[in-house]
C-alpha positions in Angstrom: 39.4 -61.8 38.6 41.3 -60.7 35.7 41.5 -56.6 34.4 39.4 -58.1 31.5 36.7 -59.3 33.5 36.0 -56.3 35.4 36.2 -53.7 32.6 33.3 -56.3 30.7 31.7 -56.0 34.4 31.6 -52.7 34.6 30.9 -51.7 30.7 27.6 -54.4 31.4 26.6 -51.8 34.7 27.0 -48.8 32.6 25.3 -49.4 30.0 21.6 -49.9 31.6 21.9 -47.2 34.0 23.4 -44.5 30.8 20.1 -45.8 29.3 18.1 -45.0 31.9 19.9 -41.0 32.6 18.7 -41.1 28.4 15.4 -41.7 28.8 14.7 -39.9 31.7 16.1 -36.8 30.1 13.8 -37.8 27.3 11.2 -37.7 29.4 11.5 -34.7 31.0 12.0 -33.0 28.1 8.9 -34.4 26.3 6.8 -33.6 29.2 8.0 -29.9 29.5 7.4 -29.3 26.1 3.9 -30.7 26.9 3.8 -28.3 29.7 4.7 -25.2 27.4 3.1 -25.7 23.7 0.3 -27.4 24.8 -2.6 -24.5 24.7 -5.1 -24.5 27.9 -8.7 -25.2 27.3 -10.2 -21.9 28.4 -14.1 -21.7 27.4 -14.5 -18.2 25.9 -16.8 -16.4 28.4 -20.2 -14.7 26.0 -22.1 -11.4 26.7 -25.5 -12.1 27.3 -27.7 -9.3 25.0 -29.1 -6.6 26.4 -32.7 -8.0 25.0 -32.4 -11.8 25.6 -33.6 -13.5 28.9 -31.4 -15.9 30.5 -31.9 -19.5 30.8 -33.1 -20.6 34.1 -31.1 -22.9 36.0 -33.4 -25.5 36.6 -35.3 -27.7 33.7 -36.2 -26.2 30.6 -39.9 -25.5 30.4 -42.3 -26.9 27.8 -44.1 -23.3 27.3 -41.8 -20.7 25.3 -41.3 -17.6 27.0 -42.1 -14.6 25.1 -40.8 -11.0 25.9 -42.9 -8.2 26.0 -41.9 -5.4 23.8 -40.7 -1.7 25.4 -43.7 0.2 26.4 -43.8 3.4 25.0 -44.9 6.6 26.6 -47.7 8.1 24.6 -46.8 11.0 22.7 -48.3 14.5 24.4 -51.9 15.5 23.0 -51.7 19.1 22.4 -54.2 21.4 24.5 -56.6 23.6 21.7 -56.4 27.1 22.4 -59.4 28.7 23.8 -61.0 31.2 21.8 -62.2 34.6 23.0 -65.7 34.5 22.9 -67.2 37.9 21.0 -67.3 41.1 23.3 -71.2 41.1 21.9 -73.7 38.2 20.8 -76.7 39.2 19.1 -80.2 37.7 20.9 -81.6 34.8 18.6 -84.8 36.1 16.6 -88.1 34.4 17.7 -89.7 32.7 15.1 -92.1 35.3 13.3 -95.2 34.2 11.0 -94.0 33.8 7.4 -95.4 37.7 6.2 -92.5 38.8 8.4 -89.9 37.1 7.2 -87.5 39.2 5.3 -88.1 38.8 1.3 -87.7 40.3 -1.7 -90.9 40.8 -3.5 -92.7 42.8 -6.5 -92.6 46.3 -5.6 -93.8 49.1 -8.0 -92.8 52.5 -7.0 -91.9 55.8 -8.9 -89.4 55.7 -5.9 -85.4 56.1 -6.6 -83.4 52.5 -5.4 -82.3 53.2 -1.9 -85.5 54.7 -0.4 -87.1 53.3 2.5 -91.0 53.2 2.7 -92.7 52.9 6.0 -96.3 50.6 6.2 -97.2 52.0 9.3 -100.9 50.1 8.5 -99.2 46.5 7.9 -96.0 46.6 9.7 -93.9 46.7 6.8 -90.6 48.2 5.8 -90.0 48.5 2.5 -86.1 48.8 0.9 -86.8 49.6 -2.7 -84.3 48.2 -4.9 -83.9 48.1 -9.0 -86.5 46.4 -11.3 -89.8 46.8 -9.9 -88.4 45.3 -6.9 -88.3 45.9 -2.8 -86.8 44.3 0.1 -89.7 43.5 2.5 -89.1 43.5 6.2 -91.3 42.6 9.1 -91.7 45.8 12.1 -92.7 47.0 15.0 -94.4 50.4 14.4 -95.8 53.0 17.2 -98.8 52.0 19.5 -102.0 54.0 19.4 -101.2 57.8 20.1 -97.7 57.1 19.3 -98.0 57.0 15.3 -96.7 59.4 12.8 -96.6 60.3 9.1 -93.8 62.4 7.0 -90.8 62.6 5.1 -87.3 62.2 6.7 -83.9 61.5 5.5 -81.3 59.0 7.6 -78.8 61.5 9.5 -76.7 58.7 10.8 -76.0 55.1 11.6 -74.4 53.8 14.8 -73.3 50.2 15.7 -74.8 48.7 19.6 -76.3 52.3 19.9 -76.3 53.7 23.7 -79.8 54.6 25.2 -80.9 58.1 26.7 -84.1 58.1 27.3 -85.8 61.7 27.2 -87.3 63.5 30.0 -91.0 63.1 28.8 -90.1 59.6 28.8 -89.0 59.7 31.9 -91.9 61.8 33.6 -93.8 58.9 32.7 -91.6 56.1 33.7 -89.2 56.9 36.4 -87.9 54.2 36.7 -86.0 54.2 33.4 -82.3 54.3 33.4 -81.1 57.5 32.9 -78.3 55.8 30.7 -77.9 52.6 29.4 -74.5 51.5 27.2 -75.1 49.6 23.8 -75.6 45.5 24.0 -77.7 42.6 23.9 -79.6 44.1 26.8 -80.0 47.6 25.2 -83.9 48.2 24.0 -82.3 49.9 20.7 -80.5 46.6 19.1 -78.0 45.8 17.6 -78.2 48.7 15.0 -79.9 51.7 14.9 -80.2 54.5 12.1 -81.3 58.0 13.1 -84.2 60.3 11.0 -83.3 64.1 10.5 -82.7 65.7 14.4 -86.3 64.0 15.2 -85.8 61.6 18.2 -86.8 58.6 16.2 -85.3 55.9 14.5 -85.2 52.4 12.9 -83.1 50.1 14.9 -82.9 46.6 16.4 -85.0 44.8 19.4 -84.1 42.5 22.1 -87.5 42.0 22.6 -88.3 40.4 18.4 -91.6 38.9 19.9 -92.9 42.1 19.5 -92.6 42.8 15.5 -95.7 42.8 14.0 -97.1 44.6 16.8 -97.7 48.4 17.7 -96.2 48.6 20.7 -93.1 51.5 20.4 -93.4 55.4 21.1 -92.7 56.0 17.0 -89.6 54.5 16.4 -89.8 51.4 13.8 -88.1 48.4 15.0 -87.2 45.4 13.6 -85.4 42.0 14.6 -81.4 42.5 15.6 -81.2 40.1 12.4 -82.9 42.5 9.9 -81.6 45.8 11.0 -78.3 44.4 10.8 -79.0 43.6 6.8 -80.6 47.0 6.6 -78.0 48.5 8.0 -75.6 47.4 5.4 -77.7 48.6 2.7 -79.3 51.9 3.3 -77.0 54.8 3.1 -76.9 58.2 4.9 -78.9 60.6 3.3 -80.9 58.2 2.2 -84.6 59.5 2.0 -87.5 57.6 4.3 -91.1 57.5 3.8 -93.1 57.1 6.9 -96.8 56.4 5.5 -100.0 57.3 7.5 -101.3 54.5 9.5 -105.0 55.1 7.9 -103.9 55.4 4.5 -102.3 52.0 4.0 -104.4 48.9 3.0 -103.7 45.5 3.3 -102.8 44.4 -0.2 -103.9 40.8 -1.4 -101.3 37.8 -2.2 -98.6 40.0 -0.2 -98.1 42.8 -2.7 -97.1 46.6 -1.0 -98.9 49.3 -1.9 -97.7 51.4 -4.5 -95.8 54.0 -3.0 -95.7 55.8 -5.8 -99.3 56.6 -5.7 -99.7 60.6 -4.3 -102.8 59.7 -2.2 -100.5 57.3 -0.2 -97.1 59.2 -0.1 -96.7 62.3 2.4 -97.4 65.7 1.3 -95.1 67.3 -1.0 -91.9 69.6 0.7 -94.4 72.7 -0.2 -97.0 71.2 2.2 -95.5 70.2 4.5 -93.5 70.6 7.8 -90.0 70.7 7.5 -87.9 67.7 7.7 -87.3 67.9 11.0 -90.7 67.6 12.1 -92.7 64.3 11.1 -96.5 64.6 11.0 -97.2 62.7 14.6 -101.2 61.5 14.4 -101.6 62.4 17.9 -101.5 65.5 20.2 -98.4 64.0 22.2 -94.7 65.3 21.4 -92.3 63.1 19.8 -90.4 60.8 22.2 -87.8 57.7 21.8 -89.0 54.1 21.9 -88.7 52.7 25.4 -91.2 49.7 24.8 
């Protein structure tokens, strides 16, 4: 063969297999830069809410599913303080007929404002105040024996007043306390307001069935209620009329007696005893109220 025919020969071989180095190289190169730009598809992984419920695995259900809202813890309910009962109640007064009630009514007296009259006869105490005027209140007065006329004046007032009853009391009734400390329980009341250095007095009751009544050993009672308004208004000093149990006459349609009238007031200071010694209707010495 001739130096022509082999160099065509060989330039025909070389050819195809150059081509082929080509496009392999080609190849590789286009699948490398596949390999490199071409971005992976990565699903971005998502935070589930703190609030939502995930989906269950299985089917979806037909119902919606609702979430129940946070329970809250109810707030604290605040505890009321107690408060401290009082160190003294004052007993409920019974209900008394209606001429007992305390009143103001039409009261004509030659009396200054301020002085106290007694109606031993009716069980009335009488406040007299300015324009023909009196504030009435319904009492217990002295039992039979124990009742007494006169002129006193009111020495001293004293709040829950402490007993003592006095030896002739005691003679009779041993079994008194000796002492007994002011409150509810106390036979003197609530208040009690003391006449000259005598050993009676106007004071309270625990016991305010018995106004209306003559039941004490002299003193005047009236309801805790009343002697507490009585107590507010008289003053010390303040004179007191005590008026004879026999004297006194029922007045019609409520009105007091006038006492004003000489015939119905005690005997003048010239007549008689001194201001420390009430006129007692009976033989028996003075003496504190135990009843």
């Amino acid at each position: 063969m001739g130096k022509r025919a082999k160099r065509g020969k060989i330039e025909t071989l070389t050819l195809p297999v150059a081509g082929r180095v080509v496009v392999g190289v080609v190849a590789a190169a286009a699948l490398g830069y596949g390999l490199l730009w071409r971005p992976a598809s990565v699903q971005p992984i998502r935070k589930q809410a703190a609030h939502q419920v995930p989906a269950p695995s299985g089917p979806t259900p037909s119902t919606p599913i609702h979430v129940a809202a946070p329970v809250q813890a109810p707030a604290p309910v605040p505890v009321p303080i107690p408060v401290p009962a009082p160190r003294i109640e004052t007993p409920k007064a019974a209900d008394a007929p209606g001429r007992l009630v305390r009143q103001v009514v039409d009261y004509v007296s030659h009396q200054p404002p301020g002085t106290v009259v007694i109606d031993t006869g009716n069980t009335f105490l009488y406040l007299v105040l300015n324009g023909g005027q009196a504030m009435r209140y319904g009492i217990g007065v002295g039992r039979e024996g124990f009742t007494w006329s006169g002129e006193q004046v009111v020495a001293r007032k004293t709040e829950w007043p402490d007993w003592r009853p006095p030896a002739e009391m005691l003679t009779r009734q041993p079994y008194l306390p000796r002492f007994m400390a002011g409150g509810p329980g106390n036979p003197l009341g609530a208040r009690a307001m003391y006449l000259g250095d005598t050993e009676y007095r106007i004071h309270g009751t625990n016991k305010p069935d018995t106004i209306g009544k003559r039941v004490s050993s002299g003193c005047i009672r009236l309801t805790n209620d009343d002697v507490m308004d009585l107590y507010e208004r008289v003053k010390v000093g303040a004179k007191v009329i005590v008026l004879p149990a026999q004297a006194a006459h029922r007045p019609s349609q409520g009105a007091p007696p006038d006492a004003g009238v000489s015939s119905q007031e005690p005997a003048s200071p010239s007549n008689r005893p001194s201001a420390a010694n009430a006129q007692p209707q009976s033989s028996r010495p003075k003496m504190a109220d135990a009843q």
